[in-house]
N, C-alpha and C positions, 0 to 999 in steps of 0.2 A: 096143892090147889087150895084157892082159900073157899070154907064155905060161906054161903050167901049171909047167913047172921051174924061174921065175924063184925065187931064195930070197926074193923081198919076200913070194909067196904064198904060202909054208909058214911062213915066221915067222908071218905073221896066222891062217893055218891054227889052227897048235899055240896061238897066245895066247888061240882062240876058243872050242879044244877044251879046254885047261887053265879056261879061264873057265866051259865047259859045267858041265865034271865037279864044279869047286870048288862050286858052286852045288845039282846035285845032291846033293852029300855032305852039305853044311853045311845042306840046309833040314830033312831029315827028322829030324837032331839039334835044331835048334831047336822042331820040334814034338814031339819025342820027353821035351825038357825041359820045355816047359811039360805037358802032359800031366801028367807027374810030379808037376806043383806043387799039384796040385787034389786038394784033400781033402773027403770028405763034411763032418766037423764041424771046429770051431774047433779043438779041443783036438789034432785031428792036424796040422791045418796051425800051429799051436802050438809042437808037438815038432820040427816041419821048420824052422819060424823058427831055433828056440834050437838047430839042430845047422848052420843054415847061416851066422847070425849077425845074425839081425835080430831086431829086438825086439817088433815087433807083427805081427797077421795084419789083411787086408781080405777084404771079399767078394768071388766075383766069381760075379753070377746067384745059383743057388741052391747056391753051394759055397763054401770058404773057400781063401785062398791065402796061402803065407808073407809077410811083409815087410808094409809100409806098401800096397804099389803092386808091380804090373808091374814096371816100371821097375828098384825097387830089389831086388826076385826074383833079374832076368837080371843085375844089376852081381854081385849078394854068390855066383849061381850062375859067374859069368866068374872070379873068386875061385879058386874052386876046384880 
């Protein structure tokens, strides 16, 4: 059994707590950006295309989204 002051247990500690926290930080910006991306008509997600650099909008349900795709949203928003 290791004791509590061995340094192997606080290295794995901090790597777990750096990996908590990165995780918390990083998800609620990912939902903060797609949120964003949703526009009621075509013509706003339109205007978001041609300012983020894609050339077409998709659906997505009953709202419109920049880009082709998903996909290419979150590459041309990493861009930025």
């Amino acid at each position: 059994m290791k004791s509590p002051d061995n340094p192997s247990n606080k290295t794995s500690s901090i790597g777990l707590i750096f990996m908590v926290v990165t995780l918390l930080l990083g998800a609620p910006l990912a939902g903060l950006s797609h949120s964003k991306g949703i526009y009621q008509s075509k013509e706003e997600a339109q205007k978001r295309a041609d300012e983020i650099g894609c050339i077409t909008v998709h659906q997505n349900n009953d709202r419109w989204m920049p880009c082709a795709d998903e996909r290419e949203l979150h590459r041309q928003l990493r861009k930025q």
